[in-house]
C-alpha angles and dihedrals in degrees: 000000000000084000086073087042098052082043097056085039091058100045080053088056099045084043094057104236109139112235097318126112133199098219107226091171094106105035120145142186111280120223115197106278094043081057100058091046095041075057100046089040086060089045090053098051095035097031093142096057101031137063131184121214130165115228091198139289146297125249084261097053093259111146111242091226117197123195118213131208118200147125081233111041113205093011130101107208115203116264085016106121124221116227128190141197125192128198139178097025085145093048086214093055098089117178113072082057082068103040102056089045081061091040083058094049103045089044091060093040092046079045103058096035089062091255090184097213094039089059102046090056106051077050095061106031132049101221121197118196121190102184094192129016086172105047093144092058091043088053090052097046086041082064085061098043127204093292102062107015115137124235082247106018095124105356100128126044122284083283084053095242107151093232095211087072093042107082116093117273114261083160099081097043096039094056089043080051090050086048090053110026100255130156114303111198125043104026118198115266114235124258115275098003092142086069088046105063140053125293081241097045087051095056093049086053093054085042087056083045096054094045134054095224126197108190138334142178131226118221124219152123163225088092140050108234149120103230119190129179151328106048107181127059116248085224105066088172100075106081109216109347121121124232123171111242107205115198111214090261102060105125085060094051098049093049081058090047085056100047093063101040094052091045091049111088103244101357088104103058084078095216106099148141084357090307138105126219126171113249084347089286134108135176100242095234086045091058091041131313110267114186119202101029133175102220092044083054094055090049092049109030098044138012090267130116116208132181127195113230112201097199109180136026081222106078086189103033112197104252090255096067087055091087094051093035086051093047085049101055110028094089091052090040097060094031089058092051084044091060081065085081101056129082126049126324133169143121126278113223144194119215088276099064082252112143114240120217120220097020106158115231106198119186120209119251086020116095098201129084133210124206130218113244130228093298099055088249123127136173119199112201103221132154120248111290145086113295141180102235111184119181114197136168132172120282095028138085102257113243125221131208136176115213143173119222120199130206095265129053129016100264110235119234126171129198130204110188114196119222110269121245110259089248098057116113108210118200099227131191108225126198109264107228104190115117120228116207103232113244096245112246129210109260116264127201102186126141088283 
């Protein structure tokens, strides 16, 4: 007894938080309706710094509640960047259900008991936390219970679609675009996609659409792993072989991947659930090629990077391993949020000082864009090192910088394009609307 006190006593310790402790000791599974309490309950004690919106419904009519953290509910504040994480895509993978439920509570507590970091960063970063995209399938594997649940027994929605191959394939068009120099960074959705994906996978790409997301991470589980794109192989041709598809910002990726396996208690140590997995970390086509994903969609659709953690062997953990599982993964929870705050940030202006929305911001040596948002605001996630950053935009001259970016803090760097003269013939990279049919894959039922 008082081991695993000494123990929760130290995390609070290495976490900062001055004495206080966010008990864990009694933490259950959630159903639908304990959810939605367990997230106005947050609102309630926290209702200056969180704010609870639906982004729609699942096919049974279930709300897709998020729950915001921010010194400013319901605003985004230029040169603030927006953060997601995402749980319960698999409706029988479980824990990352729970976990998030625990991430909002001990937000709010560590909040309100001057936690200096905490509050630093619900200051500086607008955090958006969907416990469940899948709350239909949950409620049907919750009828099994951990005991008895099935490796697919609701898995998929209540029509039994797995959501994470259900988004439209950017994959295809985004490895013909590599081949011809095409554009690299917001492809061109396919004619009538809304009509070709699940009532719960349209409402998370409106949800992408409405908000100018940085970086996110996608909880499941069955395996215990840090993914990170691309999922799906560039060759569809090879049947079951396994090549690793790099995206032109690897380096970044895998430094995420890391962040959030060295700060988990036991991911690194690469030996887990009967697998093995250097530093706690894979390359998604190099575990096995996934097609119409959702964290491939995020890289190629918006400017936002996402990474699938895969957090217990156990898709379904008994209610008594939630404590340990929740001690083990709060660090790396709140590091990898944290790695939202490095890079490159800043505002795109006209010579009125006016922001300019959609102004591309290209790095050299990185094949990959990012846009500004509405507000003329951008982040560019980049490692430390001295880099060519270049913003255009149809109708000015492009403007070109040189910075250095350290291993703390984003750098700030600002750009002001001057209207091009009418003469000026700007070379400019048009989306390519052509559609490309999707080899078909054979169906894979992996972790993801």
């Amino acid at each position: 007894m008082w081991l695993g006190l000494n123990i929760v006593w130290l995390g609070a310790l290495l976490m900062g938080l001055n004495g206080t402790v966010a008990w864990a000791s009694d933490i259950q599974h959630h159903r639908y309706e304990e959810l939605v309490r367990a997230l106005f309950v947050v609102q309630s004690e926290c209702p200056y710094i969180t704010r609870i919106y639906s982004i729609g419904r699942s096919v049974e009519g279930r709300h897709l509640y998020v729950l915001e953290f921010s010194d400013n509910p319901g605003i985004h504040e230029a040169m603030e960047p927006e953060f997601k994480y995402v749980g319960n895509m698999h409706g029988n993978e479980v824990l990352g259900r729970e976990l998030l439920i625990q991430l909002s509570q001990f937000l709010c507590e560590e909040y309100r008991a001057g936690n200096q970091r905490i509050t630093r960063l619900i200051h500086d970063t607008r955090t958006h936390i969907l416990p469940t995209m899948n709350p239909d399938g949950y409620e049907v594997a919750a009828k099994q219970g951990p005991e008895f649940n099935g490796y697919l027994v609701g898995r998929g929605n209540s029509r039994e679609v797995d959501l994470n191959r259900n988004f439209p394939d950017l994959n295809a068009l985004m490895y013909y675009y590599e081949k011809t120099n095409g554009r690299n960074h917001h492809l061109p959705l396919p004619d009538n996609w809304e009509h070709q994906v699940e009532m719960e996978t349209l409402a998370v790409i409106k949800w992408m659409q409405n908000y100018n997301f940085v970086l996110s991470a996608n909880l499941h589980g069955g395996a215990v792993v840090a993914n990170y794109p691309f999922d799906k192989s560039r060759d569809p041709r090879i049947r079951g072989k396994t090549t690793y598809a790099a995206t032109p910002d690897d380096k970044i990726f895998k430094k995420l991947a890391r962040t959030y396996s060295y700060a988990h208690s036991w991911m690194h140590k690469g030996w887990n659930c009967g697998d093995f997995f250097d530093e706690g970390i894979t390359n998604g086509a190099s575990w096995y090629s996934l097609s119409k994903g959702m964290q491939d969609f995020n890289y190629l659709y918006t400017n936002c990077f996402e990474i699938t953690l895969e957090l217990s062997c156990d898709k379904f953990p008994p209610a008594s391993a939630l404590s340990r599982e929740w001690l083990g993964n709060r660090e790396a929870l709140i590091s990898y949020l944290e790695q939202v705050h490095h890079g490159i940030k800043g505002m795109v202006y006209d010579n009125n000082n006016n922001p300019i929305g959609n102004a591309e911001i290209s790095v050299a040596g990185i094949n990959h864009d990012v846009t500004t948002g509405v507000d003329g605001d951008y982040f560019r996630l980049l490692l430390p090192g001295t880099y060519t950053v270049t913003a255009s935009t149809s109708g000015y001259l492009p403007s070109t910088s040189t910075v250095t970016v350290g291993p703390a803090e984003a750098i700030q760097l600002h750009f002001y394009l001057k209207v091009a003269p009418k003469d000026t013939n700007l070379t400019q990279t048009h989306h390519n609307k052509k559609n490309l049919s999707s080899a078909k894959v054979p169906l894979n039922l992996g972790p993801r």
